[in-house]
C-alpha atoms as a printed R data frame, in Angstrom:
    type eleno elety resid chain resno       x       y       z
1   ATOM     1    CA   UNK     A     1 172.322 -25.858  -3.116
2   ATOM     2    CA   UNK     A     2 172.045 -24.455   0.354
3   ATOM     3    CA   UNK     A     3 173.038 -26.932   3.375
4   ATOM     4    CA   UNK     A     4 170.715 -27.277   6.196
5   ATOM     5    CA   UNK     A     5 172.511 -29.769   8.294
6   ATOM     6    CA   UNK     A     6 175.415 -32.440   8.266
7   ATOM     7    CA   UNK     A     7 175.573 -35.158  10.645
8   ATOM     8    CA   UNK     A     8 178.284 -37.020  10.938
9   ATOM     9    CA   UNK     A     9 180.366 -40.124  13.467
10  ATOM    10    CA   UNK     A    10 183.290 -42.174  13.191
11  ATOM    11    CA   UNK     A    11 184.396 -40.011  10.261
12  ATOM    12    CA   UNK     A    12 187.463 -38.096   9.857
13  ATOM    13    CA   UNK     A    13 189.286 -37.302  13.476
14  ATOM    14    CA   UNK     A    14 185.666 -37.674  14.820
15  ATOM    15    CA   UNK     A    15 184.348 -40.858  17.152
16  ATOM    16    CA   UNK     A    16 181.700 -39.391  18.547
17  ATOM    17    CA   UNK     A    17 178.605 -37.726  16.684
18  ATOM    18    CA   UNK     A    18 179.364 -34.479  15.197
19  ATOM    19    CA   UNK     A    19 175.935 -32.207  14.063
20  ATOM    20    CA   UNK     A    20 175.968 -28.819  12.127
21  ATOM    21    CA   UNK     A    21 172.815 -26.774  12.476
22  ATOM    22    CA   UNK     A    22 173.186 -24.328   9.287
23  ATOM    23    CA   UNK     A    23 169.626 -22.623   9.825
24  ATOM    24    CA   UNK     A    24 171.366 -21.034  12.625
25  ATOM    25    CA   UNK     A    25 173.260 -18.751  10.096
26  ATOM    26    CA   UNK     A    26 170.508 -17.860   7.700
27  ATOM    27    CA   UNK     A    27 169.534 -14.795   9.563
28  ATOM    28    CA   UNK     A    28 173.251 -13.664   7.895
29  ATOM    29    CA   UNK     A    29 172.968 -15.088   4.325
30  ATOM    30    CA   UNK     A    30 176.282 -15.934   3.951
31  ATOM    31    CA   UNK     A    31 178.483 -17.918   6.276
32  ATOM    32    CA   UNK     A    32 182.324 -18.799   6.303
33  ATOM    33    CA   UNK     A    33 183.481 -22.122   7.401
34  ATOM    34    CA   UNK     A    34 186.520 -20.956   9.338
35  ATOM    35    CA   UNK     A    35 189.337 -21.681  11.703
36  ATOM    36    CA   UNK     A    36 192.781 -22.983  13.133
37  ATOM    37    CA   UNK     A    37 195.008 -25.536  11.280
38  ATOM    38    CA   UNK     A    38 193.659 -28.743  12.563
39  ATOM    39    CA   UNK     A    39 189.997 -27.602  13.381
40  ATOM    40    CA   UNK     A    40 187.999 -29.228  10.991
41  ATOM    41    CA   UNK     A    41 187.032 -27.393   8.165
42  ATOM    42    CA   UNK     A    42 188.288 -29.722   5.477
43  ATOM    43    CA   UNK     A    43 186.425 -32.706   7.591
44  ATOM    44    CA   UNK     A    44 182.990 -30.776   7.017
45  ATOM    45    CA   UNK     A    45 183.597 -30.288   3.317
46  ATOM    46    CA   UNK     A    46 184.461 -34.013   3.048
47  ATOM    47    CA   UNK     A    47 181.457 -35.066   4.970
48  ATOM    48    CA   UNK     A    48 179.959 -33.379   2.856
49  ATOM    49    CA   UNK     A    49 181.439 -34.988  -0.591
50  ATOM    50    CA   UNK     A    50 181.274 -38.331   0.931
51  ATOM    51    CA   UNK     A    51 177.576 -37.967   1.925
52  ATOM    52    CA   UNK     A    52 176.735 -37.087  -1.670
53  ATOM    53    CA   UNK     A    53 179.176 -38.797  -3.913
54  ATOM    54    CA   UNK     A    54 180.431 -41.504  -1.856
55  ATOM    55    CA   UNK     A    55 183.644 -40.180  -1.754
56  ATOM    56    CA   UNK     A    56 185.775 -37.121   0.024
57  ATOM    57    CA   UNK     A    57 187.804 -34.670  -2.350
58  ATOM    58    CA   UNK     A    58 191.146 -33.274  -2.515
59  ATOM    59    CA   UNK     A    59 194.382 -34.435  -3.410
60  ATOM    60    CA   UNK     A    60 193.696 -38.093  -1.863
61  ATOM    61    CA   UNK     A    61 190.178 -39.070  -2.364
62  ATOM    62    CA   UNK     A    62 188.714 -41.730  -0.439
63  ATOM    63    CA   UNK     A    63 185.307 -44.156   0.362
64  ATOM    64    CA   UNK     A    64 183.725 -44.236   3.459
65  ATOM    65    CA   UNK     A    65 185.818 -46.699   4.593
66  ATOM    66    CA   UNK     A    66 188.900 -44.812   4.211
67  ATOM    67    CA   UNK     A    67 187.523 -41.879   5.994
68  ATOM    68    CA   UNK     A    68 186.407 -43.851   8.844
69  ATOM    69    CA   UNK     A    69 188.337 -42.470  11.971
70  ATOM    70    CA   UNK     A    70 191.031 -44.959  13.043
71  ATOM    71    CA   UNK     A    71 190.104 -44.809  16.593
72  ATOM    72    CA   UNK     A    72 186.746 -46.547  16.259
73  ATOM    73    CA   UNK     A    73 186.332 -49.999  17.328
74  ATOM    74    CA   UNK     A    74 185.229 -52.553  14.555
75  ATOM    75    CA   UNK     A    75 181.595 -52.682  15.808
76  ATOM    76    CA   UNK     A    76 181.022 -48.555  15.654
77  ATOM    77    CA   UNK     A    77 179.530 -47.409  12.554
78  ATOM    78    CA   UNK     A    78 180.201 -44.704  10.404
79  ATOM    79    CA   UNK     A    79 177.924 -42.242   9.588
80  ATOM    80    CA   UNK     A    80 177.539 -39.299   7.198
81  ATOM    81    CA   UNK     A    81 174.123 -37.343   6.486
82  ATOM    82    CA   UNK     A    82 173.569 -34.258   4.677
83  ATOM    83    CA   UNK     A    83 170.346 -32.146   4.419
84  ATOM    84    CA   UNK     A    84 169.983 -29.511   1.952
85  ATOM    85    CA   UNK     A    85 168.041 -28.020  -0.202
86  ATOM    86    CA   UNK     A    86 168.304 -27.551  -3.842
87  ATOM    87    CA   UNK     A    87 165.764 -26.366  -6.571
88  ATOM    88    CA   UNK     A    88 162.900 -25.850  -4.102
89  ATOM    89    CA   UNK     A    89 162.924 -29.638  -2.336
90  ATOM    90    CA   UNK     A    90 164.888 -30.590   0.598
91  ATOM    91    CA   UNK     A    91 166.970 -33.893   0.104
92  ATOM    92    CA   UNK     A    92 168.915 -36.168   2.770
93  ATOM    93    CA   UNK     A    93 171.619 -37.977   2.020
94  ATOM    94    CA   UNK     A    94 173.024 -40.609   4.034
95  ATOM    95    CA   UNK     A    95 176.041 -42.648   3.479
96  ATOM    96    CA   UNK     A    96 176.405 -45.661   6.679
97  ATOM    97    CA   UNK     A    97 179.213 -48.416   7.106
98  ATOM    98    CA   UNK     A    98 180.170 -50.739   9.594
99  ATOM    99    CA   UNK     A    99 182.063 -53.768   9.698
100 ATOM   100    CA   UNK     A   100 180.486 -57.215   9.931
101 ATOM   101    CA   UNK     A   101 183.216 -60.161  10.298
102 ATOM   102    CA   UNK     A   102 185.878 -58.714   8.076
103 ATOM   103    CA   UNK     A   103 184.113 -56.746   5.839
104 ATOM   104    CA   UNK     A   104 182.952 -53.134   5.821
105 ATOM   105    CA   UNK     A   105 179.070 -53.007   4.742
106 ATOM   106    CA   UNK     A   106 178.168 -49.719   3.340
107 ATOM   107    CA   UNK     A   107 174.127 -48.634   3.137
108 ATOM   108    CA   UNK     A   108 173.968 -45.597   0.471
109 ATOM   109    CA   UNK     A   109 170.519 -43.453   0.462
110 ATOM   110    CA   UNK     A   110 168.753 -40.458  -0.912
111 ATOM   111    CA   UNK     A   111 165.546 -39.059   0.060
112 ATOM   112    CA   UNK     A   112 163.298 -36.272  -0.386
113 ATOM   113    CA   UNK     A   113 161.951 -34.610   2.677
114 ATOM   114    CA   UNK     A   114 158.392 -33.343   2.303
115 ATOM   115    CA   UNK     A   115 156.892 -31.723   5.229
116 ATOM   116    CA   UNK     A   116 159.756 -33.975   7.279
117 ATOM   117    CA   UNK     A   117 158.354 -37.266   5.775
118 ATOM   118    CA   UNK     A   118 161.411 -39.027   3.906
119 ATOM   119    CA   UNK     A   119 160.222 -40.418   0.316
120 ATOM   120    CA   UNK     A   120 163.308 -42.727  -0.519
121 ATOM   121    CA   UNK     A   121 164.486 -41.872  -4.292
122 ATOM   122    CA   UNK     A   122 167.318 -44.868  -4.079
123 ATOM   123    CA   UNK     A   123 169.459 -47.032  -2.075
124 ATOM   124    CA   UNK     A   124 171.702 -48.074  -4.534
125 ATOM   125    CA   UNK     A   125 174.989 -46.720  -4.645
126 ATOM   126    CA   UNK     A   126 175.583 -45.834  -8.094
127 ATOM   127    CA   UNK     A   127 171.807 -44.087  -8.292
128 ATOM   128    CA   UNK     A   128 172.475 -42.146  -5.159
129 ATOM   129    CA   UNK     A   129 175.600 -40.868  -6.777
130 ATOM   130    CA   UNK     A   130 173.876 -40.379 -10.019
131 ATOM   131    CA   UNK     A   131 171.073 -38.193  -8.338
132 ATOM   132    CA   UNK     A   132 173.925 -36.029  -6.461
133 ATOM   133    CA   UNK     A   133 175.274 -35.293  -9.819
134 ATOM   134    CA   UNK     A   134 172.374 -34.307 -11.219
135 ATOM   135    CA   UNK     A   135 171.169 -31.955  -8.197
136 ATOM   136    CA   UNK     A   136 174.380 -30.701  -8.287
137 ATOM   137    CA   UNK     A   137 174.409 -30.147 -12.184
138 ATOM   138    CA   UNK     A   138 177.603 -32.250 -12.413
């Protein structure tokens, strides 16, 4: 699997959209996710996670819902995409959740991109997951 991009708001720390660009590296072939205490490195990873298994890593695993940042108000959503490409094809996946009266409505979707026109393989939670795994070789 090699990451192209990861898109993510009201997730982790993070209210406002956050966007990684990792074409910008390829000129290197190999890049380090690096930095301070604090800086974010475990929130990319987790995007990451959550955008293709529905849930973060780590020690204290949690849904969207749990990694939705705390300083959002109830109407922002949350957002986590992830483009990459695996075994020739370029996937998205996108995991989205916002709260409608008291509950928090997730929208879970995978897609492959072929020449940038998204073919939908699933929006169904469980088959999303199932086709991470499987990319993945989980």
């Amino acid at each position: 699997m090699r990451p192209v991009s990861i898109r993510f708001k009201g997730f982790g720390p993070y209210v406002a959209e956050q966007f990684i660009d990792f074409t910008l590296f390829e000129k290197s072939g190999l890049f380090l996710i690096c930095g301070e205490t604090g800086a974010g490195k475990t929130t990319i990873l987790d995007a990451m996670c959550v955008a293709l298994f529905g849930r973060s890593s780590g020690s204290k695993p949690g849904d969207l819902d749990k990694m939705r940042c705390k300083l959002c108000a109830k109407e922002d959503e949350t957002l986590v995409e992830f483009i990459f490409d695996a075994d020739g094809r370029r996937y998205k996946f996108l995991r989205r959740g916002i709260y409608k009266t008291k509950n928090f409505n997730e929208d879970h979707k995978c897609y492959e991109l072929k020449e940038d026109v998204e073919v939908l393989i699933s929006e169904k939670k469980s088959q999303v997951n199932q086709k991470a795994e499987e990319l993945m070789g989980l």
